[in-house]
C-alpha positions, -999 to +999 in steps of 0.1 A: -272+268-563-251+288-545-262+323-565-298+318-556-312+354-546-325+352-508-361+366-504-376+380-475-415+377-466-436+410-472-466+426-451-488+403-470-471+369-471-461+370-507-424+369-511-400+396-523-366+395-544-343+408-528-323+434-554-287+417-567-270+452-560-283+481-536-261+506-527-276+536-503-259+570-497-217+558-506-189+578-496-156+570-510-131+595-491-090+595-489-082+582-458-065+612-438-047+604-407-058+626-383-073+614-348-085+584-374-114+609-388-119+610-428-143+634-433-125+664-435-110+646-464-131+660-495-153+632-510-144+611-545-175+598-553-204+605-535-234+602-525-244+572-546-276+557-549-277+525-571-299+495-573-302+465-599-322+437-599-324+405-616-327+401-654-319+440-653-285+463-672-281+497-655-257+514-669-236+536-650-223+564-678-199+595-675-165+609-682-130+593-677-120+603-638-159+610-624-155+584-600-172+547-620-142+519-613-137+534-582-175+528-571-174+494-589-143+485-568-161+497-535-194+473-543-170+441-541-151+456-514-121+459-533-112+498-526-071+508-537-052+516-503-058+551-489-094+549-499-120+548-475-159+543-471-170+568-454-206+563-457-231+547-471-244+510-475-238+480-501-258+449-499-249+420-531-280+394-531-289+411-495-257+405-480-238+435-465-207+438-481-193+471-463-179+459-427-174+422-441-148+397-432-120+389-460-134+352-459-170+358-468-162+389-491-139+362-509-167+339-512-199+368-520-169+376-548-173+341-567-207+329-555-231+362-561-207+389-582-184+389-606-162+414-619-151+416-659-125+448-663-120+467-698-081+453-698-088+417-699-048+405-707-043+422-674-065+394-655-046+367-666-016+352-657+003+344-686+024+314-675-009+292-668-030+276-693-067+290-693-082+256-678-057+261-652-072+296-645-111+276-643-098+250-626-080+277-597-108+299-599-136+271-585-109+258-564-116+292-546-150+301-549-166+262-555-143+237-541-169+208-543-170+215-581-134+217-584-125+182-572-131+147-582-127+134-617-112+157-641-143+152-669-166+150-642-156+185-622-139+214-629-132+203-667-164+200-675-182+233-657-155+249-680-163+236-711-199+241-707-194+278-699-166+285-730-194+268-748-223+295-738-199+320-748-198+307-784-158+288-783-171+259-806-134+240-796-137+249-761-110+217-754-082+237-771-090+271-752-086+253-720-047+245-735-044+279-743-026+304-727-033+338-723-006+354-748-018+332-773-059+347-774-067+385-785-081+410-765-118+397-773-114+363-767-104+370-731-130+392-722-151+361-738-131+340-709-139+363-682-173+360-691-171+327-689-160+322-655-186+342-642-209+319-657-193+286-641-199+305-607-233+312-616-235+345-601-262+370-597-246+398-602-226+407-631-204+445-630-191+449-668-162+478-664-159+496-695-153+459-714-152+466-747-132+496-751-101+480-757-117+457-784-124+465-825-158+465-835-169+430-843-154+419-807-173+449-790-206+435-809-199+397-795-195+412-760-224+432-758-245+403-775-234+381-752-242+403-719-273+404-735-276+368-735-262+366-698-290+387-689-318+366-711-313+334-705-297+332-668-320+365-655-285+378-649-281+412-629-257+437-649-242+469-638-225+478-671-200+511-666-196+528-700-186+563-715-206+554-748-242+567-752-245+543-778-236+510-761-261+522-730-286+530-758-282+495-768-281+477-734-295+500-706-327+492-685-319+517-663-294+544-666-273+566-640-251+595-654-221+602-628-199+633-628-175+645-606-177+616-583-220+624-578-249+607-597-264+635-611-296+618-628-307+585-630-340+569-642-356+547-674-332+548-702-361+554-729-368+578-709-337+601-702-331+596-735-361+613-746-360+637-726-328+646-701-336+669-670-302+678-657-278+701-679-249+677-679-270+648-694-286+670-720-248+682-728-238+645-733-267+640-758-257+673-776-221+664-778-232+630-791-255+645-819-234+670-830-206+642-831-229+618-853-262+635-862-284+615-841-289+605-810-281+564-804-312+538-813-336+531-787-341+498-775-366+490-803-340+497-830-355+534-834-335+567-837-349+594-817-337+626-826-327+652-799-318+688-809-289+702-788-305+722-758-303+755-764-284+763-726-257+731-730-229+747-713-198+758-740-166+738-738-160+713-712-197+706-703 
């Protein structure tokens, strides 16, 4: 398959995963023409350290504007115009993704990572029919599955994945067209397609914010189950304690562009080192009396520290 994780041998013959993500030391800087150099250009996010491995969720939490799309852009190689790396390394499934050619960067895209956004309508084109969106979408990434008989190929890869992600009349979705599905449904679609490709590496941006609760609940249920049954990677970017509470491994807590703490989520939850983390916590406690359930369906409780800076933390 082509989402199988390479391994490399260690010092003592036994073979070692490599990680689905591992980013080392990134530098996202505006580009500033001048003699070609952009480090006098002050950074956006940066330095990041990151690294998720199979059957893991790390969640990547902070404000709106620290810096978390535009370091899930960077990790497909898929940076907005006048933004640079300036330093700093990303390997997907061990394959270097800064300095890569447009041709294998398309294929590590649908092959090892996929990428599900928070505005799912905006993904879709609304003039073709969702089948024709599965049936374009191997045509690029698995062309072998995309041909041949239509029951045979594409068709069914598509219907098997709408399946996993709980569309009982998956033949219907695939006459949809976007317009015509909610906001949840199509994040349920996106999902989908990532699990045709079978990739290794899921990044969830922010996906349920745009969705009411009982479509926020079927999305993170079936991450969940991504991550379960297919030993899916996930880097999950959210701004809610409560949804990393629920879905976290790991958890990294950005602001301003820097990862200022990172480690176990049971753990930083029980006890936060760095001042902005224990002001998140406080903000969420005085917001609903508690802290969010641990893993294990617990509530730990977690008076606000006593030097939580005032105001804007």
């Amino acid at each position: 398959m082509s989402g199988m994780t390479p391994e490399v041998p260690a010092s003592a013959g036994t073979p070692v995963t490599v990680p689905a993500l591992a980013v080392r030391g990134l530098d996202l800087r505006r580009a500033v023409p001048r003699s070609g150099v952009t480090d006098a250009a002050p950074p956006l996010v940066g330095p990041v350290d990151l690294t998720v491995e199979r059957g893991q969720v790390v969640c990547l939490v902070g404000p709106s504007g620290c810096g978390k799309s535009l370091t899930c852009m960077a990790l497909l190689g898929m940076l907005p115009e006048g933004v640079v790396r300036a330093a700093g390394s990303i390997r997907v499934a061990g394959q270097a993704v800064d300095g890569a050619p447009p041709e294998r960067l398309r294929l590590l895209r649908g092959r090892n990572a996929a990428y599900v956004l928070q505005n799912p309508a905006s993904c879709f084109d609304p003039v073709f029919t969702i089948g024709a969106h599965f049936q374009e979408t191997l045509a690029a990434h698995l062309p072998d599955a995309a041909t041949g008989d239509s029951r045979t190929g594409w068709r069914k890869a598509a219907l098997s994945a709408l399946r996993e992600v709980g569309f009982a009349d998956a033949d219907a979705i695939l006459r949809h067209y976007p317009f015509q599905m909610s906001g949840g449904m199509l994040q349920r679609v996106m999902i989908a397609l990532a699990l045709m490709l079978d990739v290794e590496l899921l990044i969830a941006d922010e996906p349920t914010t745009d969705l009411d609760l009982p479509s926020q609940a079927l999305v993170l249920d079936l991450l969940d189950q991504v991550r379960r049954t297919r030993n899916t990677a996930i880097l999950l970017v959210t701004h809610d304690l409560s949804v990393a509470a629920r879905m976290a491994d790991h958890m990294a807590v950005m602001r301003h562009g820097r990862v200022v703490e990172q480690g176990d989520a049971r753990a930083l939850f029980a006890a936060p080192r760095h001042p902005y983390t224990q002001a998140l916590l406080a903000a969420h406690h005085r917001l609903y009396g508690q802290c969010p359930p641990q893993g294990d369906g617990s509530v730990q409780q977690h008076p606000a520290p006593p030097s939580a800076p005032a105001g804007r933390p």
